[in-house]
Backbone bond lengths (Angstrom), bond angles and torsions (degrees), N, CA, C in turn:
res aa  C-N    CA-C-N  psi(-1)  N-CA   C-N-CA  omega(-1)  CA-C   N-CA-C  phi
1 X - - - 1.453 - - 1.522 108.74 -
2 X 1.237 130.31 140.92 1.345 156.27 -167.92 1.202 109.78 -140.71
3 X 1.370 107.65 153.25 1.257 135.34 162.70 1.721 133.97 -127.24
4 X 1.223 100.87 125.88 1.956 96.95 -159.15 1.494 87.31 -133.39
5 X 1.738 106.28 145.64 1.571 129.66 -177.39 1.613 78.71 -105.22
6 X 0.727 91.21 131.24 2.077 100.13 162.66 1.716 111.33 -118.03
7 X 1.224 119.30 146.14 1.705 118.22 155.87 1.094 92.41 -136.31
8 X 1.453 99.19 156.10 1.794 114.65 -175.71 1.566 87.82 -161.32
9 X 1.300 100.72 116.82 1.654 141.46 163.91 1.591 114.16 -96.71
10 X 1.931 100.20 149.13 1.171 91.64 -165.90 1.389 96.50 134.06
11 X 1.441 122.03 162.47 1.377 135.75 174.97 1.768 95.99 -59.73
12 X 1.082 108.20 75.98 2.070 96.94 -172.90 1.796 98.38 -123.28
13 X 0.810 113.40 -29.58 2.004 104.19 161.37 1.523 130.90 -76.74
14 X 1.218 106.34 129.54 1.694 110.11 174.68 1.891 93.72 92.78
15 X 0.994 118.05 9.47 1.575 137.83 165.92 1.415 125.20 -67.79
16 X 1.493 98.71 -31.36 1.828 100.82 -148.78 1.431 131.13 49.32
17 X 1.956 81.35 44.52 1.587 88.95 167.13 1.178 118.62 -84.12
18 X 1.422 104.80 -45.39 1.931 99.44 175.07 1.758 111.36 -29.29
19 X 1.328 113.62 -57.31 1.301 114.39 -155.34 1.458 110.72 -87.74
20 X 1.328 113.29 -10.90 1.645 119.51 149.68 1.219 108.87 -59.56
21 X 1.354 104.26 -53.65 1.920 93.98 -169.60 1.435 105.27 -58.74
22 X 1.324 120.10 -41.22 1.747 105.97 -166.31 1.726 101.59 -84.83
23 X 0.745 129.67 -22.32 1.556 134.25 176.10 2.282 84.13 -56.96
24 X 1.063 119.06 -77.79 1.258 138.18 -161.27 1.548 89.62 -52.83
25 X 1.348 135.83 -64.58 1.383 134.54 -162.18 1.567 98.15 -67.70
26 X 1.672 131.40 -55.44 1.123 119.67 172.21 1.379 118.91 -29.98
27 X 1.055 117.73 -73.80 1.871 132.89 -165.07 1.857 95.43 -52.41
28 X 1.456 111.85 -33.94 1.964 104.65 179.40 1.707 111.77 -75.68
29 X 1.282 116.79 -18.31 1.599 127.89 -144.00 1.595 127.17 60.07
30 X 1.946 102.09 26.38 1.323 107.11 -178.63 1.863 109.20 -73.10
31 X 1.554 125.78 118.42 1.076 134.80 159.26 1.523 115.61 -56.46
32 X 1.226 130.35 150.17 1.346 136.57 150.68 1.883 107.75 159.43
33 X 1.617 95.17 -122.18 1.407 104.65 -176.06 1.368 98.55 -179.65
34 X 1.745 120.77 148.45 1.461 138.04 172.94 1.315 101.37 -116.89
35 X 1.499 137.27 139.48 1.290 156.43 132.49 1.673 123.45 -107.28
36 X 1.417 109.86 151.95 1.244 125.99 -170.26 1.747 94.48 -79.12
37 X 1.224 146.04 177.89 1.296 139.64 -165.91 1.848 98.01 -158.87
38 X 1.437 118.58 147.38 1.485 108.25 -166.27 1.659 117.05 -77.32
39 X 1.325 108.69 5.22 1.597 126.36 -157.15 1.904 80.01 -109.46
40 X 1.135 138.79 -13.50 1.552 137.69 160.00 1.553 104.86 120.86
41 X 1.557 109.92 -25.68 1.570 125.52 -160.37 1.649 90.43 -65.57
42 X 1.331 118.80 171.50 1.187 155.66 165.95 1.539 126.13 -89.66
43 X 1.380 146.34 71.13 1.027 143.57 -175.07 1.895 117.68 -86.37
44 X 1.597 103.05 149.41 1.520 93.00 -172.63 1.560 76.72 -150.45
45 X 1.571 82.49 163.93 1.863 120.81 165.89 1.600 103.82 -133.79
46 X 1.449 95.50 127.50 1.702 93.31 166.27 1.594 92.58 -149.85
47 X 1.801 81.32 171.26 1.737 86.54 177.51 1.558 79.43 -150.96
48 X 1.401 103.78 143.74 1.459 152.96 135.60 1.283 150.16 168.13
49 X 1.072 133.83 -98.34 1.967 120.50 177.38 1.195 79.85 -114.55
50 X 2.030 75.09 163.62 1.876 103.17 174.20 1.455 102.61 -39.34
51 X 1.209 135.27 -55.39 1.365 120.52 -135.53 1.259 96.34 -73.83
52 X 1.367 124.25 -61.46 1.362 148.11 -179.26 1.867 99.00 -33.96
53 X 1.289 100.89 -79.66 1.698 88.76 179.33 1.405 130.60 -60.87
54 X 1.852 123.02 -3.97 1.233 108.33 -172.63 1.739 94.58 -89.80
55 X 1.793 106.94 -25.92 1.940 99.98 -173.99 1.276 93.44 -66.60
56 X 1.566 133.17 -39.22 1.310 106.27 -163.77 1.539 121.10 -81.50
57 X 1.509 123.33 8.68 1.091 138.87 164.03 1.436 104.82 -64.22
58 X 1.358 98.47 -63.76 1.609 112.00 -153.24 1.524 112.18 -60.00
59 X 1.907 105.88 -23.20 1.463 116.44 173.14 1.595 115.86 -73.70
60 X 1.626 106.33 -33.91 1.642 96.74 162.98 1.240 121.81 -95.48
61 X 1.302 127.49 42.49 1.356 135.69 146.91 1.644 113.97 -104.71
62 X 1.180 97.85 24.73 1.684 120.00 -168.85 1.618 104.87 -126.14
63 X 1.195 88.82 -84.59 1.520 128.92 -147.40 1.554 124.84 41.74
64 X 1.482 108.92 -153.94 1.505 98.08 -158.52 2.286 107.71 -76.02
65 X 0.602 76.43 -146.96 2.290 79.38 -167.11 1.690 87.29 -58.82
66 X 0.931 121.55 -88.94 1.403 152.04 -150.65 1.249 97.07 -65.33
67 X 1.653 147.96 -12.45 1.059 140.02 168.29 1.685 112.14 -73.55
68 X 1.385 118.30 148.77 1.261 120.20 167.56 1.743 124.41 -118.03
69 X 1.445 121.05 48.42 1.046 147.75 -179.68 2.439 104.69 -9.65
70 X 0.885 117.28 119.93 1.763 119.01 173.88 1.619 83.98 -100.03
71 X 1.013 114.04 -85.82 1.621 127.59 -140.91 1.529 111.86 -137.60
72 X 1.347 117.95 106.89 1.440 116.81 146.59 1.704 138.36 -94.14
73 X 0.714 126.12 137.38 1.316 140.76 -156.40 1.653 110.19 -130.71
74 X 1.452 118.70 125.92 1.199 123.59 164.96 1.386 135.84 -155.54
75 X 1.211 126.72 150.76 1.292 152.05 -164.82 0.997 143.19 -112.25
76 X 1.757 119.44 86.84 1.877 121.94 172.36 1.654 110.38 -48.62
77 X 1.705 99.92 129.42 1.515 114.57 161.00 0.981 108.41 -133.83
78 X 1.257 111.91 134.10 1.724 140.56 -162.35 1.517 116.68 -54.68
79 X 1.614 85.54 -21.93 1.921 78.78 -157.32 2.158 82.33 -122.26
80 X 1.548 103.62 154.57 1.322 117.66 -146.93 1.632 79.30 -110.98
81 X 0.980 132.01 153.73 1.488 145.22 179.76 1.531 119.39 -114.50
82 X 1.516 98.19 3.65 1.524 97.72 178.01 1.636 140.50 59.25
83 X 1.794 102.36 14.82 1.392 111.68 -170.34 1.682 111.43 -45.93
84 X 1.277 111.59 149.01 1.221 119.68 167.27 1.379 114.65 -93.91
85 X 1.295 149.19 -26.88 1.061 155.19 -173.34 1.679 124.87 -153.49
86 X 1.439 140.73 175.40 1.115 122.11 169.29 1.530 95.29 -111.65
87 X 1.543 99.08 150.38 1.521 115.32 -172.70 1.522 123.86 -130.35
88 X 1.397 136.60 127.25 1.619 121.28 166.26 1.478 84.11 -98.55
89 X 2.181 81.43 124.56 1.107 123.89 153.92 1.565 130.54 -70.59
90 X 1.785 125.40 73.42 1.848 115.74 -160.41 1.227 94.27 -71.17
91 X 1.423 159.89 62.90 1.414 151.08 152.92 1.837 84.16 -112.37
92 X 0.946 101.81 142.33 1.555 129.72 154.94 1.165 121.96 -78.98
93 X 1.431 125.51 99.52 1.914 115.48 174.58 1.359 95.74 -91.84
């Protein structure tokens, strides 16, 4: 089990990316949460196995039709947060 911070920049708000991502993390058993970010990008936390976090990478180097994906970027952190479920976060950080 792992844990990865993701950002994904790019035409990725007003997309139905959030709800791609959790549609996509459900179906892996990836735990965490996606929020929209005030800089436009897309930020996430998930946790689970390689496999699970590299498809759900590979889907936000995609995302859903209408998204126009630049750059994703991501990040191992050591310590596991114990999510119970995956969640869109509608607050804006």
């Amino acid at each position: 089990m792992k844990h990865w911070n993701i950002q994904v920049q790019g035409k990725v708000q007003r997309v139905f990316f959030r709800a791609s991502t959790k549609a996509v993390a459900d179906q892996l058993g990836v735990k965490g949460f996606v929020m929209n970010q005030h800089d436009g990008s897309v930020y996430i936390e998930a946790e689970g196995d390689d496999f699970a976090l590299k498809s759900l990478l590979e889907f936000c180097a995609d995302g859903p039709e209408e998204a126009e994906v630049s750059s994703v970027e991501h990040q191992e952190i050591n310590e596991l947060k114990g999510f119970k479920n995956f969640e869109v976060v509608k607050k804006i950080s």
